[in-house]
TORKOL-4160 file (C-alpha; in steps of 0.2 Angstrom, whole numbers, padded with zeros to 4 digits, m for minus):
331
<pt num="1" X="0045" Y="0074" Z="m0091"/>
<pt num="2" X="0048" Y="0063" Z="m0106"/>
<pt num="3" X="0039" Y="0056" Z="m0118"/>
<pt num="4" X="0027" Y="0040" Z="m0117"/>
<pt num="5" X="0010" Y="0031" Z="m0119"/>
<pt num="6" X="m0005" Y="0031" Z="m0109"/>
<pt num="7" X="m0017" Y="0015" Z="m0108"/>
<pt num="8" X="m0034" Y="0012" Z="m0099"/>
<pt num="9" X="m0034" Y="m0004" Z="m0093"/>
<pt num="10" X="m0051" Y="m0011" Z="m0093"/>
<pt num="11" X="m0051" Y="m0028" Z="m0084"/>
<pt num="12" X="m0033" Y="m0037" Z="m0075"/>
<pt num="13" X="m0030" Y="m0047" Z="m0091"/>
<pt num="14" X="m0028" Y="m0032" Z="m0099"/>
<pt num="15" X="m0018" Y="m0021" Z="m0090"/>
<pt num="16" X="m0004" Y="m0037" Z="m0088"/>
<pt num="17" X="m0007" Y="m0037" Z="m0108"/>
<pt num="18" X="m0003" Y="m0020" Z="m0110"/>
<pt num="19" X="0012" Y="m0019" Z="m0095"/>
<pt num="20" X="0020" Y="m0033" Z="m0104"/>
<pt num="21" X="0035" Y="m0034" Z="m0116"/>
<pt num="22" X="0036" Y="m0015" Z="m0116"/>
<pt num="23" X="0053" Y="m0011" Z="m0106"/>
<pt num="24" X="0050" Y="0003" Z="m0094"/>
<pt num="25" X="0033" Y="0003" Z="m0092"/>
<pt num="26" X="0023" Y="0006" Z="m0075"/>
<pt num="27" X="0006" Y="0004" Z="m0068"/>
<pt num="28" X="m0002" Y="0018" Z="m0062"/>
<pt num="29" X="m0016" Y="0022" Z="m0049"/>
<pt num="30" X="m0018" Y="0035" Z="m0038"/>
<pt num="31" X="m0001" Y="0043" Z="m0046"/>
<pt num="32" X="0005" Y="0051" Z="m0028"/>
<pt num="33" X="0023" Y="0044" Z="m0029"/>
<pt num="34" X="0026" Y="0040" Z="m0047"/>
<pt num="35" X="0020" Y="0056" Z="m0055"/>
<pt num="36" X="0032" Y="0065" Z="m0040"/>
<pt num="37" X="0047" Y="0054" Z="m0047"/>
<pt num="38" X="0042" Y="0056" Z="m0066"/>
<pt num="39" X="0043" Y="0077" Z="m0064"/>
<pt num="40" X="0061" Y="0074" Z="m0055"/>
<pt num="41" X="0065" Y="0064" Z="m0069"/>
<pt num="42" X="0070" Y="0049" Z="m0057"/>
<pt num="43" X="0055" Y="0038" Z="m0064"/>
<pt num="44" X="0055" Y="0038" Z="m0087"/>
<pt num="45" X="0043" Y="0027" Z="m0089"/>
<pt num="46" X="0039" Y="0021" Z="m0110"/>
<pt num="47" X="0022" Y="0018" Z="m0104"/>
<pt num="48" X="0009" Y="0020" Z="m0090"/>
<pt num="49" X="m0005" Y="0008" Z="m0089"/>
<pt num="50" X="m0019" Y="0016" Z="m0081"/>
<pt num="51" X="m0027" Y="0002" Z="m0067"/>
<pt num="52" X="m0042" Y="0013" Z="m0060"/>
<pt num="53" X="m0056" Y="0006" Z="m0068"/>
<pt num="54" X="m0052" Y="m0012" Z="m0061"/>
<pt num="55" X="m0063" Y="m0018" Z="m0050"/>
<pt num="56" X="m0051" Y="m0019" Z="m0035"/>
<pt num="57" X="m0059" Y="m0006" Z="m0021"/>
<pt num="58" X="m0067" Y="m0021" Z="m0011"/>
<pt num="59" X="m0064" Y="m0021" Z="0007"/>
<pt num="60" X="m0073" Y="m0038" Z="0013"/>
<pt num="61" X="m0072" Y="m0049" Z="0029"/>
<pt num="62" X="m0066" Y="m0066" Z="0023"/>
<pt num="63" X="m0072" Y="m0084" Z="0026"/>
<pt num="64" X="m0060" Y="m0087" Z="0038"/>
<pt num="65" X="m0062" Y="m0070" Z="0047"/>
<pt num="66" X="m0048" Y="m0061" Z="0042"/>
<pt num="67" X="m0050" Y="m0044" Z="0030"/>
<pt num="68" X="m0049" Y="m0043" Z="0011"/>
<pt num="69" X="m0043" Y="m0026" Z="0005"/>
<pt num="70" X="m0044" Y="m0023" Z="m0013"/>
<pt num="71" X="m0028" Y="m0014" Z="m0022"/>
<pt num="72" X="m0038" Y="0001" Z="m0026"/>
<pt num="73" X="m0045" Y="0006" Z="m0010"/>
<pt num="74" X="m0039" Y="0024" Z="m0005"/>
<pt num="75" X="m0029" Y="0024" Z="0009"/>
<pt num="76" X="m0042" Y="0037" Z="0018"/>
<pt num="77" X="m0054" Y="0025" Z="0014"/>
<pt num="78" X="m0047" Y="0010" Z="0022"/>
<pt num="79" X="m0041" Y="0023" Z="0039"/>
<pt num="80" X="m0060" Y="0026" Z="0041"/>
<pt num="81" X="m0067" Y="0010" Z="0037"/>
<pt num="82" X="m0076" Y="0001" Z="0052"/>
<pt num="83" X="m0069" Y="m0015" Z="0052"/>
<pt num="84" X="m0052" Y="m0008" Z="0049"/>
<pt num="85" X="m0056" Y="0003" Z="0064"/>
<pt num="86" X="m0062" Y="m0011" Z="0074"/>
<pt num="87" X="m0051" Y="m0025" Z="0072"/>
<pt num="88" X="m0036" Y="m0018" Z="0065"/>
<pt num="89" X="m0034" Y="m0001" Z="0074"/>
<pt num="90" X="m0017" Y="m0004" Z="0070"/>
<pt num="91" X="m0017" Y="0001" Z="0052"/>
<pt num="92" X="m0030" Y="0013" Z="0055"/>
<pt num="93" X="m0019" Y="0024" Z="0067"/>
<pt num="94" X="m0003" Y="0020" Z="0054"/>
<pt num="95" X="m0011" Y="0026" Z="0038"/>
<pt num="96" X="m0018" Y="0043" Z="0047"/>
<pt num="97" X="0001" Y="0046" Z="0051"/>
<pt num="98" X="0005" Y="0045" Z="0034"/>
<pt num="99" X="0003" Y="0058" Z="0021"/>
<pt num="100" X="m0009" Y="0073" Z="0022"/>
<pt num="101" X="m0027" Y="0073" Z="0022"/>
<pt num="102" X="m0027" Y="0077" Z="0003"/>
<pt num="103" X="m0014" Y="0064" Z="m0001"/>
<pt num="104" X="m0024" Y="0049" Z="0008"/>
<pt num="105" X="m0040" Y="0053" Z="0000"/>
<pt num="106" X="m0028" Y="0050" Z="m0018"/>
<pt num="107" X="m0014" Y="0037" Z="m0013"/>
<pt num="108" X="m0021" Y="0017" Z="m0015"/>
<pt num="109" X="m0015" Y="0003" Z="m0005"/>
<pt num="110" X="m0005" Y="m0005" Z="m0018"/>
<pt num="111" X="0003" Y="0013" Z="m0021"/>
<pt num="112" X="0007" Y="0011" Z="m0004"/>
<pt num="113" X="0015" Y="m0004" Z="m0004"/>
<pt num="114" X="0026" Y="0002" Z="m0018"/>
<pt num="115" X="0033" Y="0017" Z="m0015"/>
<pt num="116" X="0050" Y="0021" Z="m0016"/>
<pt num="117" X="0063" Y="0028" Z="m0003"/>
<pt num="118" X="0063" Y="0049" Z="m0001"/>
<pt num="119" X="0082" Y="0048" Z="m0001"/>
<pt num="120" X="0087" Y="0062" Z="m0006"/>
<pt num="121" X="0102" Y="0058" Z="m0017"/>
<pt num="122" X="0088" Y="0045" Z="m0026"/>
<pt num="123" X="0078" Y="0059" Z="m0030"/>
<pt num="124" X="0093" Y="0069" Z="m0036"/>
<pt num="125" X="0096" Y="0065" Z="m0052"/>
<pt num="126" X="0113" Y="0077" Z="m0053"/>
<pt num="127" X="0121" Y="0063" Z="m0040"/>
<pt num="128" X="0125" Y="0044" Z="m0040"/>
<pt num="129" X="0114" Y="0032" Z="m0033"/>
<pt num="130" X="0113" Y="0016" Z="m0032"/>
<pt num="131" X="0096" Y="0012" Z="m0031"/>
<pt num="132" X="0094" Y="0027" Z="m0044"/>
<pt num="133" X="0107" Y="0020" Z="m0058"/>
<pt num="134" X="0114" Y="0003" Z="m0051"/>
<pt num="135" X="0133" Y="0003" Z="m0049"/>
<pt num="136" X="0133" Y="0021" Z="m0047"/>
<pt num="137" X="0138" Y="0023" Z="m0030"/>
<pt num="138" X="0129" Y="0030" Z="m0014"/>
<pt num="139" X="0133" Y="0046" Z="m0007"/>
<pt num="140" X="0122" Y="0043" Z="0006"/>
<pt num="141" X="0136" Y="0032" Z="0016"/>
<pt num="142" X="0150" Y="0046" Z="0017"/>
<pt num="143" X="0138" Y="0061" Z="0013"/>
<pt num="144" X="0123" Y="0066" Z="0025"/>
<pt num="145" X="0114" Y="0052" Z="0033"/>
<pt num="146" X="0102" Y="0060" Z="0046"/>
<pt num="147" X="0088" Y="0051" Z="0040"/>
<pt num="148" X="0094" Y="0035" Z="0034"/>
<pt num="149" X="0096" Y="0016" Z="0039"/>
<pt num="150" X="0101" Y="0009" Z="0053"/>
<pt num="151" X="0100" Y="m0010" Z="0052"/>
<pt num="152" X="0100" Y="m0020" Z="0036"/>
<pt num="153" X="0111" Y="m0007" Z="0027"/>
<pt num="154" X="0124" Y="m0015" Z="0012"/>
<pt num="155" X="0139" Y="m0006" Z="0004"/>
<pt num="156" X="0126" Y="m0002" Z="m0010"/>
<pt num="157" X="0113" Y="0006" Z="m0001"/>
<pt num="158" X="0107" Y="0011" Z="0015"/>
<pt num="159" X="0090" Y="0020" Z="0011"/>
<pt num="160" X="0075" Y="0016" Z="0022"/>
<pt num="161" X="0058" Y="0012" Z="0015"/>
<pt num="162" X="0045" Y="0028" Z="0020"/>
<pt num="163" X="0027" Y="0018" Z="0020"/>
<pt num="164" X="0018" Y="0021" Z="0039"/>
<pt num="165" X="0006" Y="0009" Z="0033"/>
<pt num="166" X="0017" Y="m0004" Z="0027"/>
<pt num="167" X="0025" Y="m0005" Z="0045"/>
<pt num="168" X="0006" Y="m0010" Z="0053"/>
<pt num="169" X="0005" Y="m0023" Z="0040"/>
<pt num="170" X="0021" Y="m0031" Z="0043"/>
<pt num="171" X="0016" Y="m0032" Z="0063"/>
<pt num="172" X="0000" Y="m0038" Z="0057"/>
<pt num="173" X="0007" Y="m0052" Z="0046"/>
<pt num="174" X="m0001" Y="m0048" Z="0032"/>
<pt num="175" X="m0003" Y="m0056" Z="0013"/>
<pt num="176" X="0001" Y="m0048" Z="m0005"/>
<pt num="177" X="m0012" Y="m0056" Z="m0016"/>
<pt num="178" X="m0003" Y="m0053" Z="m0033"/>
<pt num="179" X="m0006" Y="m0057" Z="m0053"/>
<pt num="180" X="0004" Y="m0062" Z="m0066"/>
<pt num="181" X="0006" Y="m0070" Z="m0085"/>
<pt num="182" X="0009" Y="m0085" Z="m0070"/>
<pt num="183" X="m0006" Y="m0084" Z="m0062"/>
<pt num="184" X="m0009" Y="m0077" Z="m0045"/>
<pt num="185" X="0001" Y="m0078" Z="m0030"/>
<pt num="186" X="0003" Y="m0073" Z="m0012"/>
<pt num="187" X="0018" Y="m0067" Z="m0005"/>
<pt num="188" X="0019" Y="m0063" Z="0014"/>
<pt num="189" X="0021" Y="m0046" Z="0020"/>
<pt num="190" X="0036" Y="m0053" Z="0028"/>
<pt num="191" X="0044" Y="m0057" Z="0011"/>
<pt num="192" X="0036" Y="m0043" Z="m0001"/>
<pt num="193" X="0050" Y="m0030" Z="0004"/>
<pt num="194" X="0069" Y="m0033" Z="0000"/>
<pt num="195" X="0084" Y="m0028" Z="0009"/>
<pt num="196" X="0095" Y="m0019" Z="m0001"/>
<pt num="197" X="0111" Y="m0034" Z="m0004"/>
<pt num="198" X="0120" Y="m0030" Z="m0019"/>
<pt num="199" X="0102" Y="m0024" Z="m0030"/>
<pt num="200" X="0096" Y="m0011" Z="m0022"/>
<pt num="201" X="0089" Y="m0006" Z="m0037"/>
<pt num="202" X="0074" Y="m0019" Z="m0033"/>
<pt num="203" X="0062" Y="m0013" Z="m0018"/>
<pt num="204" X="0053" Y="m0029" Z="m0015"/>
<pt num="205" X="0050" Y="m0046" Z="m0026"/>
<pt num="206" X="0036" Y="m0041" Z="m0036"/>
<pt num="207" X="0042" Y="m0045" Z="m0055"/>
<pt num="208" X="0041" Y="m0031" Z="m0065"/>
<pt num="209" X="0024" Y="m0038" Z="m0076"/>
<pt num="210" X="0014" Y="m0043" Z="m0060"/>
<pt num="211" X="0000" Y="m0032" Z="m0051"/>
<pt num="212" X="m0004" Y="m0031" Z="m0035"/>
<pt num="213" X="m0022" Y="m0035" Z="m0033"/>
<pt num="214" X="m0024" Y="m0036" Z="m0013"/>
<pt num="215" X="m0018" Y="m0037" Z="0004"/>
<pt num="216" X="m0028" Y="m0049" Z="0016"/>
<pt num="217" X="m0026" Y="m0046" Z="0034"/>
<pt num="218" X="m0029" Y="m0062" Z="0045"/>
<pt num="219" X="m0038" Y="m0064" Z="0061"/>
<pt num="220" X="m0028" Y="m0058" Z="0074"/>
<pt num="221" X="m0032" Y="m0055" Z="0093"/>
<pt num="222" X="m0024" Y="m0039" Z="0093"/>
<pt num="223" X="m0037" Y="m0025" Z="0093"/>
<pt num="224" X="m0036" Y="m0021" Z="0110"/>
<pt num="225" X="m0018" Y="m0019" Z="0113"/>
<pt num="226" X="m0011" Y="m0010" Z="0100"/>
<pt num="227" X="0000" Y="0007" Z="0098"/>
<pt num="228" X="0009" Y="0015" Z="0081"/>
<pt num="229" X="0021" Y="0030" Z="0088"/>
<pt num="230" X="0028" Y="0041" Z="0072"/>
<pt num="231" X="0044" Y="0051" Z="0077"/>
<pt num="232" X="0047" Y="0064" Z="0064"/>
<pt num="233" X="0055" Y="0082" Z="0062"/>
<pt num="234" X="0038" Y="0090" Z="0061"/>
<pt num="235" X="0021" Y="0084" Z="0067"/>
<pt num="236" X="0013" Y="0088" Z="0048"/>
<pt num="237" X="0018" Y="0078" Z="0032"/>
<pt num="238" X="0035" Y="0072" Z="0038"/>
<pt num="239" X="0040" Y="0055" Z="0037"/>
<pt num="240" X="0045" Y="0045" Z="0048"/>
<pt num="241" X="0066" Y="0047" Z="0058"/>
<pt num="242" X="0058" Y="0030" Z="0069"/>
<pt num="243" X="0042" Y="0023" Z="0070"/>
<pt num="244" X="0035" Y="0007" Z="0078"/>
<pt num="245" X="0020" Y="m0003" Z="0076"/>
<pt num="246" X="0017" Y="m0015" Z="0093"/>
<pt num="247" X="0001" Y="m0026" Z="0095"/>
<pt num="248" X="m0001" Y="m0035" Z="0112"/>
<pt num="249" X="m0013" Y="m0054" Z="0115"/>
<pt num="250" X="m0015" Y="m0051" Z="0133"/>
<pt num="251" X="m0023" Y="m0062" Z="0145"/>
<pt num="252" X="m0025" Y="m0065" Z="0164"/>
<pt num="253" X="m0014" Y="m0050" Z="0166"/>
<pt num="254" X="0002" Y="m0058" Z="0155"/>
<pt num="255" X="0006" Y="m0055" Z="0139"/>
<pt num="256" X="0002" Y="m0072" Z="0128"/>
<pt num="257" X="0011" Y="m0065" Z="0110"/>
<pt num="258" X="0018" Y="m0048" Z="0105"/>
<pt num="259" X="0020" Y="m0041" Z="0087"/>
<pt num="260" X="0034" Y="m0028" Z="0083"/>
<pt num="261" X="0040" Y="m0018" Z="0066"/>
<pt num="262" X="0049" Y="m0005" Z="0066"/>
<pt num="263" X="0047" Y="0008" Z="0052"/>
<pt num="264" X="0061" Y="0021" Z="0045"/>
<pt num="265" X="0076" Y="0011" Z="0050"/>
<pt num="266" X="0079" Y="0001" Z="0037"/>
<pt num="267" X="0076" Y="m0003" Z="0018"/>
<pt num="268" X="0060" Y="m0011" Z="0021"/>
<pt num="269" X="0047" Y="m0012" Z="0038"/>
<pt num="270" X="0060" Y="m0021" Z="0050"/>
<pt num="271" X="0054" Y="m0038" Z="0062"/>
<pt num="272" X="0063" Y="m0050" Z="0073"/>
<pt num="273" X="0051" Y="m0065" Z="0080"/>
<pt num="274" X="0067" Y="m0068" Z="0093"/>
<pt num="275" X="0063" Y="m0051" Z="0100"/>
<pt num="276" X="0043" Y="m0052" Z="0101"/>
<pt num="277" X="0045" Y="m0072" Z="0106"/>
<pt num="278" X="0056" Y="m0065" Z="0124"/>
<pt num="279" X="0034" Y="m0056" Z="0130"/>
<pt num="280" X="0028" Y="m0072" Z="0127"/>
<pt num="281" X="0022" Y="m0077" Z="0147"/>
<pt num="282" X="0029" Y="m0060" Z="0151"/>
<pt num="283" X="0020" Y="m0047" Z="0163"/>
<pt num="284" X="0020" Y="m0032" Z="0155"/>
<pt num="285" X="0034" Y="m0022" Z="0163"/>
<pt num="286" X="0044" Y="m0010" Z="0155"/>
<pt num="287" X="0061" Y="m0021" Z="0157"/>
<pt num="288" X="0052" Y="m0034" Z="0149"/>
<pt num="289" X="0049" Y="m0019" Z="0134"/>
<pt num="290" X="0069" Y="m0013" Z="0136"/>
<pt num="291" X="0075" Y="m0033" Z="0132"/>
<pt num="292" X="0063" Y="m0034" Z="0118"/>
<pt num="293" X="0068" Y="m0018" Z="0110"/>
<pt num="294" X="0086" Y="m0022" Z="0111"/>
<pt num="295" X="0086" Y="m0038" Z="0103"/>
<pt num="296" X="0075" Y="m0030" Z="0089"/>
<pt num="297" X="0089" Y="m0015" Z="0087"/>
<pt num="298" X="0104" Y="m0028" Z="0090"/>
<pt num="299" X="0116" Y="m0026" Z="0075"/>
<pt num="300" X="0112" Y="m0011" Z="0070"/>
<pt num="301" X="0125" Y="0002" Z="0062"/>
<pt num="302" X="0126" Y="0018" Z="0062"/>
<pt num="303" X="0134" Y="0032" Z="0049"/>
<pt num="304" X="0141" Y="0047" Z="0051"/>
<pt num="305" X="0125" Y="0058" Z="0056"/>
<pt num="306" X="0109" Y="0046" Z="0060"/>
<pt num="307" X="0117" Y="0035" Z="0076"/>
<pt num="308" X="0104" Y="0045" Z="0087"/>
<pt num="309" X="0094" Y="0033" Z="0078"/>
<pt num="310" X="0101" Y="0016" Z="0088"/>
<pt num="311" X="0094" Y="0024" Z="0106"/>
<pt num="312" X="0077" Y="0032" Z="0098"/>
<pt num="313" X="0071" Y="0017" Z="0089"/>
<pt num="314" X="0073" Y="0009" Z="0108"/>
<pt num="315" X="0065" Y="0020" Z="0116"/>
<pt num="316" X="0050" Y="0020" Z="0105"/>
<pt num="317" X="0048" Y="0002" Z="0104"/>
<pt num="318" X="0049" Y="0004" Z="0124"/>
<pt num="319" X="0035" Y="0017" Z="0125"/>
<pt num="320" X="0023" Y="0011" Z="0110"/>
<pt num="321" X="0022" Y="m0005" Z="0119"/>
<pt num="322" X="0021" Y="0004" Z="0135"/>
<pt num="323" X="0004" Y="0013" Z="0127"/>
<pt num="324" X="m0001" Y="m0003" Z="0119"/>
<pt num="325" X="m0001" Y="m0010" Z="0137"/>
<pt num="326" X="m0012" Y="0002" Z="0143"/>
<pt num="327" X="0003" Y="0007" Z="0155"/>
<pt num="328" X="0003" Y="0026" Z="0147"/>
<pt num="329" X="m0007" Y="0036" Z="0141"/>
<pt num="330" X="m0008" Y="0039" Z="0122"/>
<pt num="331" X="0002" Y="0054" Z="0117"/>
């Protein structure tokens, strides 16, 4: 592990003080991806600015009904929390997929938000990679792909993003609330994560001197009819081969609006309105499901080992809908 300075950050102005004009340097928190990436040698950060004293570990309804979730709150915290549990079951069944017990009860929401891919030619610094060293190469594309993406791949990349929770937020249309030497801004779930394109190097469009200080979740009306369904090699701490999140506005028997991301198919969670706009009016059927599912996995293109991953990611869509339906029960 290389060399480099440590700062406690005491207030936000601070710790955008202390992250600025120093090349290299990286906010920490709960420390579950970074310190990983720093032992590999991936991650050589200058500086780490220490953010766990700022007062972000609020979790509040807002005025307009919605959820405020601070930066800070543990992701164990948040899977627990009532509200979360209430109105957002969503999130909470996404974040207790994630991880291990010991893992959540470290790992922060804004970590979460910005974790990097588990490649494994990124984390193998003995190989190219693009995202790694930019203009390096990838391996991935002609080496072994099992796990990689599907849809939204470029000649520079095609690593898929590993958050759980990150997928849920993405159905939920959720807002980064962020800080700067700007001023605050909000970025839309929708827009946080980048596809690869010709930098994969850059995982979303955070700039490198602005901290992420919330997410808010708005008022949705899809507690009742919701499902995220993880595939994975193992049961325990693996992430994700496909994953789906599916939320359901049902009334009077027919489906009024449908929300849909898929998770480790692509370099960030992935969404197509023209597939959740073809349930809108439907009865939930399972053709119904099968038409949505296609459109969402339209496009997609598949390497040397991972094209199993075209017919899974339909098939889940088909069935986490299926559950969120209540036409199946819950596996």
């Amino acid at each position: 592990m290389n060399p480099f300075e440590y700062h406690r950050a005491t207030d936000a102005a601070d710790a955008l003080h202390s992250i600025g004009g120093v090349d290299g340097a990286r906010f920490i928190a709960g420390g579950t991806n970074l310190l990983d990436l720093m032992k590999e040698g991936v991650a050589r950060p200058a500086r780490l600015v220490d953010i766990t004293h700022l007062p972000l570990r609020e979790v509040r309804v807002t005025e307009s009904g919605g959820l405020h979730v601070g930066a800070l709150v543990r992701n164990a915290d948040l899977a627990w929390h009532p509200e979360v549990q209430r109105r957002y079951p969503l999130l909470s069944e996404a974040l207790l997929a994630g991880a291990s017990p010991q893992l959540r009860n470290m790992a922060t929401v804004g970590g979460n938000l910005l974790q990097r891919t588990r490649c494994y030619y990124f984390y193998d610094i003995a190989t190219p990679c693009n995202k790694r060293a930019p203009g390096s190469g990838c391996p991935a594309i002609e080496g072994l792909n099992r796990i990689h993406a599907i849809l939204g791949t470029s000649e520079q990349c095609v690593a898929v993003h590993p958050s759980d929770m990150c997928v849920a937020l993405a159905a939920l249309e959720a807002v980064v609330h962020v800080q700067g030497p700007q001023g605050e801004r909000s970025i839309a779930m929708a827009d946080f994560h980048r596809l690869p394109g010709d930098a994969p190097e850059r995982d979303t469009t955070l700039a490198a001197d602005e901290l992420v200080t919330a997410i808010e979740l708005p008022t949705q009306p899809f507690a009742r009819h919701s499902c995220y369904l993880k595939l994975r090699d193992r049961r325990s701490y693996a992430f994700a081969l496909v994953s789906a999140a599916c939320a359901l506005d049902i009334a009077q028997g027919r489906i009024r609006s449908a929300r849909i991301a898929l998770g480790g198919v692509a370099h960030k969670p992935w969404r197509r309105p023209g597939a959740e706009a073809l349930l809108a009016g439907q009865l939930p059927a399972v053709a119904a499901f099968e038409a949505a599912a296609a459109v969402l996995v339209e496009g997609a293109r598949a390497l040397e080992h991972n094209g199993f991953k075209i017919e899974l990611a339909r098939r889940t869509v088909v069935r986490a809908l299926m559950q969120a339906a209540g036409m199946e029960a819950a596996a």
